[in-house]
N, C-alpha and C positions, 0 to 999 in steps of 0.2 A: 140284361145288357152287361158287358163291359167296361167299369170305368175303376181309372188306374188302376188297371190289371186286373181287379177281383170283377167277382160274379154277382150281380147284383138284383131282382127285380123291382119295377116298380108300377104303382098303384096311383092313382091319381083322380079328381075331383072338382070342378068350380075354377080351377085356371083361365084365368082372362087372356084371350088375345084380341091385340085393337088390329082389323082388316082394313085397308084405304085402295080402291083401285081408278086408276086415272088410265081415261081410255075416249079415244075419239068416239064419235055419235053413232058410229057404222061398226064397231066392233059390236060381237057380240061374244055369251058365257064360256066359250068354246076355242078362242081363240086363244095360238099361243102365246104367252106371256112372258114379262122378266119380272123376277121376285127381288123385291131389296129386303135384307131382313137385320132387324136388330134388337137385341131386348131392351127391357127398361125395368124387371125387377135388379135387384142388386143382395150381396151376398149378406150374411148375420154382420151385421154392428159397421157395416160400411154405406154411408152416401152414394155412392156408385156415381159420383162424378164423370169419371174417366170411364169405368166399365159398368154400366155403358150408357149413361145420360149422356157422354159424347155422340155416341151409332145414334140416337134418339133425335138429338140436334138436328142433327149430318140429315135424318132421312127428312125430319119436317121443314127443310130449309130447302132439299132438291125438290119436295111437292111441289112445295113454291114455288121454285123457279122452274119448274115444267107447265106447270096453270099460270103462270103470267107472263114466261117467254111465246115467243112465236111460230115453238116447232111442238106441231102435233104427233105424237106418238103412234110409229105405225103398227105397234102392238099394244098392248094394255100394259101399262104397269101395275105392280101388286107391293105395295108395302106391308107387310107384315112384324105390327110393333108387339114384337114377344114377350109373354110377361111369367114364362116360367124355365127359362134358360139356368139360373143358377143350382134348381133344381132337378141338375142332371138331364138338360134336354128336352124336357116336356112341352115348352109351349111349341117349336116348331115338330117334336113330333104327335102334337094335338089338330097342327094342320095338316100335316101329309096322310094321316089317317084317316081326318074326319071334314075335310073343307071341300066344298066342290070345284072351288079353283087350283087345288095342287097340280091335278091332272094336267092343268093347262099352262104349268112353268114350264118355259123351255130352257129359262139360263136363272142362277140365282147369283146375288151377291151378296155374299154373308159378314157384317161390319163386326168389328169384335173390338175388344180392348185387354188388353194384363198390363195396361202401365196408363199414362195420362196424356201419350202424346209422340211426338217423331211422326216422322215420314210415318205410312201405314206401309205394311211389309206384308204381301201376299205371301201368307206362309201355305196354304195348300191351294192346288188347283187341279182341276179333273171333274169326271173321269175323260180321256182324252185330250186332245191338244187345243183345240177351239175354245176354253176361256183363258188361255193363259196370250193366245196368239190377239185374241179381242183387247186384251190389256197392253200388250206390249204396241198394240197400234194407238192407242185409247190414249193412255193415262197422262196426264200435263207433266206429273211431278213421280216419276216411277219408283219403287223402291220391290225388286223380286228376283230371287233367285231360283233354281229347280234344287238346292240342298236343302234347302227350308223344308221342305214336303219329306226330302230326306230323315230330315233330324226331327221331325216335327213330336214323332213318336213318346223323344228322348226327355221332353220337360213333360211332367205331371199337369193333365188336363185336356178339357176336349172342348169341342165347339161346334154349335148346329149345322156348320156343313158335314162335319160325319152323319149327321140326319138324312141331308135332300141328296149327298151325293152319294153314300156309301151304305146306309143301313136299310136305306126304305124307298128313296127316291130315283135315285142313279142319276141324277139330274144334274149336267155340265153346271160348273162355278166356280167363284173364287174365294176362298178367306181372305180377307184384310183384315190384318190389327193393328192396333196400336203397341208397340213393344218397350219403349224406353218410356220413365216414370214409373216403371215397376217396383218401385221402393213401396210404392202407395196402393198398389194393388189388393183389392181385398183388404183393406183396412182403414179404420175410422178416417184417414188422414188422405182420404181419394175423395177432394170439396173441389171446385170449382175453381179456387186460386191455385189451386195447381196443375192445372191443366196448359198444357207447352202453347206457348203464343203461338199461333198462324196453322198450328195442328190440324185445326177443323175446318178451318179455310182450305188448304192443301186437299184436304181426304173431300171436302165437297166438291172441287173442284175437278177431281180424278173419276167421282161417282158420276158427276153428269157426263161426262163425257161417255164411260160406262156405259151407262143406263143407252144414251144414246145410239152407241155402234150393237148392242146386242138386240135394242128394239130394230135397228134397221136389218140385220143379218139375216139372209137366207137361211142359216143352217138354226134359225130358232124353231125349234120341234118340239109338241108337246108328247106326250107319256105316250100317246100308238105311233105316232111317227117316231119315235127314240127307238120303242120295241121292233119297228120293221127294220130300223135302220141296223141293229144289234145282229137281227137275226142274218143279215146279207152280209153281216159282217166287215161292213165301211169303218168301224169304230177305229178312230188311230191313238195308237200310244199317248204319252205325257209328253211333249216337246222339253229341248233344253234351253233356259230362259236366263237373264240377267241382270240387271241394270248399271250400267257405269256412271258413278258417282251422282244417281238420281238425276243423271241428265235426257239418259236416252235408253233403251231398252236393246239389247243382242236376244235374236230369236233365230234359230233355228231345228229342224225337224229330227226325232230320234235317229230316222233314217239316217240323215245327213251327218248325224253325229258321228253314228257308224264310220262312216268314211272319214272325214274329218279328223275324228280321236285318234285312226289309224296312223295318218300316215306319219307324224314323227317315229314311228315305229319304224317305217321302211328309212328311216332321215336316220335312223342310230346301227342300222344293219348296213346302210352304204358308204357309213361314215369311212370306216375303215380302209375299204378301196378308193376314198378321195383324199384321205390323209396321205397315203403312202405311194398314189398313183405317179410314174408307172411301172414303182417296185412293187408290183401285188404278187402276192403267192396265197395259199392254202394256210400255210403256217404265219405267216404275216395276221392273215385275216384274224385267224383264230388265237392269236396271240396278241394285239388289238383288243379283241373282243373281250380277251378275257381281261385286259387291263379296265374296261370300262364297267368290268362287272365290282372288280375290284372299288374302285373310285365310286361306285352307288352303292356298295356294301359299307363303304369308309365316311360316304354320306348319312347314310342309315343310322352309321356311330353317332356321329354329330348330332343330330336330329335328338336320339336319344338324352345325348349330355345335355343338350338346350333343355331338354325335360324335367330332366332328373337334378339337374344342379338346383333349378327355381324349386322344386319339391321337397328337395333335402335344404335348404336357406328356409323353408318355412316350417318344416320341421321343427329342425334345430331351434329357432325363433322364439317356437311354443313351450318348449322344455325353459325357456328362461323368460316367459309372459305370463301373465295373470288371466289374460283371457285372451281367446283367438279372435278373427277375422275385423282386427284392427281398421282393414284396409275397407270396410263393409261401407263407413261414410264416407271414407275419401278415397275414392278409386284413384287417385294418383298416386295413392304411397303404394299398391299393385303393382304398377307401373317401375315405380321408381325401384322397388326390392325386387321383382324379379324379370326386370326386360337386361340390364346390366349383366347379371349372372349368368342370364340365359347365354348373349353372346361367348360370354367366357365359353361357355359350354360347347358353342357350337365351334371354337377355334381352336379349344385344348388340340382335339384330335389333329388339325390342319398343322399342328406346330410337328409332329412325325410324320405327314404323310409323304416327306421329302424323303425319308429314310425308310421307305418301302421298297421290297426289289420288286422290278415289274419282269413280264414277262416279256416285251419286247426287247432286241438289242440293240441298245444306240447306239453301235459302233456301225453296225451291219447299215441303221438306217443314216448315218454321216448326222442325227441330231443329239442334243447335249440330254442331258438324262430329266434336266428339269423341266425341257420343253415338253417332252414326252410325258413327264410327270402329269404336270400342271394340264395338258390336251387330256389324258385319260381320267381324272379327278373330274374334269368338267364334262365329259360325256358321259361320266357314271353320274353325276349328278342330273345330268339332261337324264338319263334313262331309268333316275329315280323316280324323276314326275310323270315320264310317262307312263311309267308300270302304275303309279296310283290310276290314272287317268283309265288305262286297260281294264284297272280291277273295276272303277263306277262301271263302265261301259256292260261287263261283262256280268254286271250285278243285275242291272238292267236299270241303274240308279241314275241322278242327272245331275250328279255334282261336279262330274267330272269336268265341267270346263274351267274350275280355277286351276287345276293342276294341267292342265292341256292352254291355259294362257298362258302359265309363267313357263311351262314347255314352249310354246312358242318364240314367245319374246327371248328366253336363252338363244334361242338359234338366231335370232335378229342379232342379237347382241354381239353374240361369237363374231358372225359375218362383217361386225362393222370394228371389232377389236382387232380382228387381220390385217383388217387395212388399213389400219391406222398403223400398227405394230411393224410394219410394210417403211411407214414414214417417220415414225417416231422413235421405234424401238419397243423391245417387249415390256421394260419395266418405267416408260415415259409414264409422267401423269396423264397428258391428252391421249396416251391408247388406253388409260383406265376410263377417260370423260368419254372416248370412244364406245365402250362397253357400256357405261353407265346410262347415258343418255337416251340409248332404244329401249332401256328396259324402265324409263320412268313412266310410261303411262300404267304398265301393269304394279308397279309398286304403288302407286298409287291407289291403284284399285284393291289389292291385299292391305296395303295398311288402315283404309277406310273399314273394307271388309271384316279383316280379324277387330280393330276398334271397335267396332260397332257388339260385333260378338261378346267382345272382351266387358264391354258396358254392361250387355243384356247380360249377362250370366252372372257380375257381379250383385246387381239389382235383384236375380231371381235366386241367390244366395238364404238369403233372408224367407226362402220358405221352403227350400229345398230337402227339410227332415231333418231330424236328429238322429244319429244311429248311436248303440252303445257304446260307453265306453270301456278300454281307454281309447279305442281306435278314433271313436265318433269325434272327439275332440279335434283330432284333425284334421278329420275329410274334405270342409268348404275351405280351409288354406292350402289343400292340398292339391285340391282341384283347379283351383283358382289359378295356381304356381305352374300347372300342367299345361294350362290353356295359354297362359301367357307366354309360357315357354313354347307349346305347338307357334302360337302364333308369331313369336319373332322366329322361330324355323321357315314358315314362309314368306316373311320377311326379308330376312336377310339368306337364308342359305341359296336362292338362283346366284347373287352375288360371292359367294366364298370362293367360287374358282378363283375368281381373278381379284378379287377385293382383299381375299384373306391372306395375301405376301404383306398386307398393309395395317391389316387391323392385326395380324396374331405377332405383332412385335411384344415383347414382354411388357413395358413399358406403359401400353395399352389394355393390356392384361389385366394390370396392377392397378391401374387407375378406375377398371371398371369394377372389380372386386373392392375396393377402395368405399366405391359409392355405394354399393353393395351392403357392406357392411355397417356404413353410417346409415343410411335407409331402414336397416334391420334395428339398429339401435335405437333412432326413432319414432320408430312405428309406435314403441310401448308409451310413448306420451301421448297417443290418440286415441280417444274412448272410440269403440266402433258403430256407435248407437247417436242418433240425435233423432229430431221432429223432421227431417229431412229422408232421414234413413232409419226406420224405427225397427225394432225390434218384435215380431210378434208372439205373443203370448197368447195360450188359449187359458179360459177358466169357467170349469163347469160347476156349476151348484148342483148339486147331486139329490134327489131325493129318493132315497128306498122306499116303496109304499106299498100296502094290503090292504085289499080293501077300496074301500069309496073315503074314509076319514082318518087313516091311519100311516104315518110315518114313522117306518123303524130306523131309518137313517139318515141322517145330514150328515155332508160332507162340502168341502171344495177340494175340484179335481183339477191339477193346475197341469199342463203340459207346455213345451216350446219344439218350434222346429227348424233348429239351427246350430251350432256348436257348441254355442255357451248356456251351460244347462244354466237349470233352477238355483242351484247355489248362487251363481253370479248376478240373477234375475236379482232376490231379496238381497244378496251384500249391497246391491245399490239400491233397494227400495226399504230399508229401513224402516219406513211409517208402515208400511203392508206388513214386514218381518214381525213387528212388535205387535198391531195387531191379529195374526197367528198365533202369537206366543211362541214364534222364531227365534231362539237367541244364537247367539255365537258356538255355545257348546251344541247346538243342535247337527243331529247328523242324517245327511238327506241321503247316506247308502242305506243305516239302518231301520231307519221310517218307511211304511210303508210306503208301495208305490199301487195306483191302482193299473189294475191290466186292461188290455185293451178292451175287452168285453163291459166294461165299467164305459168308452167310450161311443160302444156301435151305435147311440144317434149320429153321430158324424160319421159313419161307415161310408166309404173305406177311406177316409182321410185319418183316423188314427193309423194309419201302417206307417204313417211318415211320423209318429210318435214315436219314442223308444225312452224318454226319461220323462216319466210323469211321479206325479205326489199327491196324495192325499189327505186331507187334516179335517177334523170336525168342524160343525158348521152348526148353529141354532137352527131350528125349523119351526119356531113357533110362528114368526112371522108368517111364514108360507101358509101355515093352516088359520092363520085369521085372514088371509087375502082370498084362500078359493073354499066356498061353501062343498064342494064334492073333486076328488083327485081323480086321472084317467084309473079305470079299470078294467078287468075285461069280464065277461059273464058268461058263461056255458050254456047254449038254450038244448040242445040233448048231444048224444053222441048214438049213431045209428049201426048198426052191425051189417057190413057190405057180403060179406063171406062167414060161411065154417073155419073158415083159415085164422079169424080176427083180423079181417079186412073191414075197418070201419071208419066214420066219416063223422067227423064232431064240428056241429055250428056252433058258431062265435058272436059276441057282437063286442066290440070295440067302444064305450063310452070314455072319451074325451071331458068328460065332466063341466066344470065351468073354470078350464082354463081357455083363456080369450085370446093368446098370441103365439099358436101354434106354428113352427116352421115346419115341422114333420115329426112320423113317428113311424119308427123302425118295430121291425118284427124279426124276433133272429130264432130260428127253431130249430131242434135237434132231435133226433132221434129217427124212426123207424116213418119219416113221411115219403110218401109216393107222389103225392098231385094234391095242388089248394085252387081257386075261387079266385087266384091272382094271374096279372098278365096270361091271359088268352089258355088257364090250364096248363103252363108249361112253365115245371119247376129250372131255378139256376142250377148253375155246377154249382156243386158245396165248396162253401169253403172254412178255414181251421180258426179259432182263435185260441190262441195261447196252444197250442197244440193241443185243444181238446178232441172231440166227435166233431164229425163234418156238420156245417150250420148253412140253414137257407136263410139268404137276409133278402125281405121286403120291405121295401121302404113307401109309405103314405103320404100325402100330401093336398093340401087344395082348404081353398076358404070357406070353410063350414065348421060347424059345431056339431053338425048330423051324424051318428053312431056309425061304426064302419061292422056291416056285416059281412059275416064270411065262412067260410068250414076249409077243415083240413083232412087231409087221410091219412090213414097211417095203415101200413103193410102187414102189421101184427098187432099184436094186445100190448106189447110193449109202449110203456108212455112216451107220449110227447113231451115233449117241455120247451115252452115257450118266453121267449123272453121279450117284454115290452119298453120299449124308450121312449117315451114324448118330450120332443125338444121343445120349450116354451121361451120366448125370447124379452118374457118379463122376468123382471131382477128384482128379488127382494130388497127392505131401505139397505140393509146389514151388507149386500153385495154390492150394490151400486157405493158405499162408501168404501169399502175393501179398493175398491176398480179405480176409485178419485185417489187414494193412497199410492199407486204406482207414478213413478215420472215420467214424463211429459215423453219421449222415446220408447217406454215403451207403450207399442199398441195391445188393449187388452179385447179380448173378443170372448163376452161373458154371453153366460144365456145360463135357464136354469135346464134339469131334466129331470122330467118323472122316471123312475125305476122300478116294475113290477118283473113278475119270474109267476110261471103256473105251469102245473103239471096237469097233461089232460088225456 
């Protein structure tokens, strides 16, 4: 499979899943069903409060209330409490493979978590329109947009609805997660007090209703009914969906969108014959036209500066801070240093667009140059939004309705600035309350909207990788400064036509660069880490081994994945620095670093690593705790061909380590086909840019040897590399782990390390 972007296979064993199905007295094995699914294992060194003993809660509390309410279900429901989801997807796809009820889901809902809490946000929904259309009827307390499925791609991670609807199942449903409390995600600091008050109240209360409209729906069809229905081809697209401010849900059909998205399109082609009617000509038109291409080019300017100023202010920032993403625990100093600069950004430009020659002639049309102005700046700014709008539509993507709202509501707004302007004059305040007032319900809904974004992304800051430096150093304030700045461009720019005579006074200018700048100078008094917003840290205890009682190496393998590398980590862990034998002159370019191949137990989440270290490490301890270490044992190698086509069994002993999370198999060389997932090898992939590598990865509650064979295409060796993650800590590491401060989160485990050539 697939996960974050590399190739991966996997291998599996002994995974528990708990099955519950609640069904009137007259159903029987065959009917179709709705699947509620949620896991309950949780990831290395975290509680899994939030993800997902939340989904766990949520599902034993809707049984409940279905066996002790008074409405009988006129399908069966199927609970499925998953217990090998962090392990890459396994427990749900242990039932689509191998349970005799998968066949008979006709709708699932897949509960999720990355943070502790908020509204649940149906981030994907499919295939087709019928569970997004279920929800938007359904839900008490909605929270869903059609860009979410859009962007869903873009954050690192996956989740069992790629299983039942995309890899295996095809099975209509919805993801709900949990998104904000993402500080805590995947980290010792995901307990129970921190889980968002009313959080699980809300999310059960959206599920039963759920649960209910999908057991009653006509259109619930199990796996031959889905296939007839595919082949006749009824299937309909993704619908375009919403929610306004979690109150109520906008739904409409792709079809409908079609139309819909269009017509501003014909509203900025007619513009020109009702501005100027009943002077119209050819040259008029086109001379119009081209004023408002102008004015959406000039917009475009804007947009940019709002970008580019927040990006370059946190730059510059860095060059005179100690460490970046200051703004990581207090997402208001974010706010504060780059929503200010942003506007700057976005009114530089407005301050010349006065001194541009247009192509129309105002003398020819009896108006003043500014009126002309001011009308073509705003319908190039109208025909900004609507070109984004065009380009979703034409992608075939469903985001397009924020950009075809704030299209809308401009055109409301213009219409009610007329006529005011009519009775107050052009530069009255009540012809700006005129303007202002039909566009506040969509402002409303963008500033909820970008907030909301603007929160998730800072939150998910904190695990988003580290890249090299010196570039790496900057990337999450750099990002951070972009988004902020995207976001007040939707914000405020529907408003610059007519807002911007008022806000691009210098005076105004001055004052926001002002704040600007004091924000900046502030920020270096706030550490960017606390128990709120921790820091995380990986740290591997390393064991090199041969053999069944032999350690050639100890090490700790320390990685982070966020801006502020390892230097910064021990300048403030001091007690950890000293026992390293960390000092001041110590220099973390020149010391080695270990490479990723040092990491493929965590495969492929090292690729979000890029500054790791490694320092010596005792191993005695280890070899007084386990009487025999994993190793692998060659029972023959059999010769397939004259060619040296041949086939070598294996067997995998595990030894007598007792708290296995998995164990990776990374091979190189001349293999054609193994013993793993179904005979069918991955795409290779590179590490450190060596020879292309097949990684398998093992897993499940046992101690039992894993047999297996390989093949290889020639006589040329194989060579096999072995990682067993073990999630006991030596006394020597578990004290190293109590010497870090309280912020940061450390996520220790040990790994065996063997290499064989076969």
């Amino acid at each position: 499979m697939l996960f974050l972007r590399h190739s991966i296979s996997l291998g599996y064993r002994n995974h528990k899943n708990v099955i519950m199905r609640i069904s009137s007295k007259f159903a029987n094995d065959y009917d179709s069903s709705v699947l509620i699914n949620g896991h309950f294992d949780s990831p290395l060194g975290s509680p899994g409060a939030g993800d997902c003993g939340s989904c766990v809660a949520s599902m034993l509390e809707l049984a409940r209330l279905i066996v002790d309410s008074s409405w009988v279900p006129p399908r069966p429901i199927i609970f499925l409490f998953n217990g090998a989801e962090e392990l890459f997807l396994l427990g749900s796809h242990g039932f689509v493979k191998t349970h005799k009820w998968s066949n008979t889901v006709g709708a699932f809902v897949n509960i999720e978590a990355s943070g502790t809490g908020g509204f649940d946000l149906v981030c994907q929904s499919g295939p087709g329109s019928w569970p997004s259309y279920i929800y938007a009827q359904s839900a008490k307390y909605p929270m869903a947009n059609s860009v979410a499925q859009d962007m869903f791609g873009i954050i690192p991670g996956d989740t069992d609805y790629r299983i039942f609807a995309e890899d295996y199942g095809n099975i209509p449903g919805l993801d709900i997660i949990f998104v904000l409390g993402g500080y805590f995600y995947h980290t010792s600091y995901d307990t129970v007090e921190r889980l968002l008050p009313g959080s699980i109240q809300a999310r059960g209360e959206n599920l039963f209703r759920l649960t209910q409209a999908f057991a009653n729906s006509s259109m619930l069809l199990n796996a031959d009914e889905r296939s007839l229905k595919v082949e006749q081809g009824t299937m309909e697209d993704r619908a375009v969906f919403f929610d306004y401010l979690s109150w109520f849900m906008i739904y409409y059909s792709r079809k409908l969108s079609a139309g819909l998205h269009s017509l501003p399109v014909v509203v900025l082609l007619l513009v020109p014959l009702f501005l100027h009617s009943p002077n119209n000509s050819v040259n008029i038109w086109f001379a119009t036209l081209f004023d408002f291409i102008k004015g959406m080019l000039f917009h475009i300017v804007s947009l940019v500066f709002a970008i580019a100023l927040p990006v370059v202010s946190a730059v510059l920032r860095l060059y005179f801070s100690t460490h970046a993403m200051n703004w990581f625990a207090h997402p208001f100093l974010a706010f504060l240093m780059f929503v200010p600069c942003s506007i700057v950004g976005l009114l530089l430009p407005r301050t010349v667009w006065a001194f541009l020659p247009l192509s129309q002639d105002a003398s020819h049309l009896k108006l003043s140059k500014e009126v002309i102005s001011d009308k073509a700046y705003f319908w190039g700014t109208f025909g900004f939004y609507i070109s984004i709008t065009m380009v979703y539509l034409l992608a075939h993507l469903g985001g397009g309705f924020l950009t075809y709202s704030i299209s809308l509501s401009m055109l409301l707004s213009w219409f009610s600035y007329r006529l005011s302007s009519q009775h107050y004059g052009h530069q009255s305040i009540k012809s700006l309350a005129g303007y202002l007032i039909p566009m506040i319900p969509c402002l409303l809904y963008v500033v909820y909207y970008g907030g909301f974004l603007v929160q998730f992304l800072i939150e998910k800051m904190g695990m988003m990788g580290s890249l090299p430096e010196p570039f790496g150093y900057f990337v999450q304030d750099a990002v951070v400064a972009a988004i902020i700045g995207l976001v007040t461009g939707w914000c405020i720019g529907p408003l610059l036509p007519v807002v911007g005579h008022w806000l691009g006074r210098s005076s105004i200018l001055q004052c926001l660069m002002q704040v600007t700048i004091i924000a900046l100078a502030l920020s270096s008094q706030f550490f960017p880490y606390s128990m709120d917003a921790p820091k995380r840290v990986v740290l591997q205890h390393t064991f090199i081994t041969a053999g069944t009682n032999k350690v050639v190496e100890s090490r700790y393998d320390f990685a982070v994945v966020d801006a502020n590398s390892l230097a910064f980590l021990f300048k403030h862990s001091p007690e950890a620095a000293e026992m390293l034998h960390i000092s001041s002159e110590f220099s973390f370019e020149e010391n080695s670093h270990s490479d990723s191949s040092s990491w493929v137990a965590l495969f492929p989440v090292p690729f979000l690593f890029s500054r790791t270290l490694k320092l010596p490490a005792d191993s005695d301890s280890m070899l007084n705790h386990y009487s025999m270490l994993p190793h692998v044992s060659i029972h023959d190698s059999v010769l397939i061909s004259k060619a040296g086509h041949r086939r070598v069994h294996l067997e995998l002993h595990l030894g007598s380590v007792g708290e296995i999370w998995a164990t990776v198999l990374n091979i190189t060389g001349p293999l054609s086909n193994w013993s793993f997932a179904d005979h069918k090898l991955p795409a290779p992939e590179r590490m450190n840019g060596g020879p292309p590598s097949y990684i398998c990865r093992l897993s499940g509650s046992t101690k039992e040897s894993w047999t297996f064979w390989l093949e290889a295409s020639s006589s040329e060796a194989l060579r096999m590399d072995v990682a067993v993650l073990d999630q006991y800590l030596v006394d020597e590491t578990k004290r190293l782990k109590r010497l870090f401060p309280s912020w940061a989160d450390i996520t220790a485990f040990s790994t065996f390390f063997s290499s064989y050539d076969l």
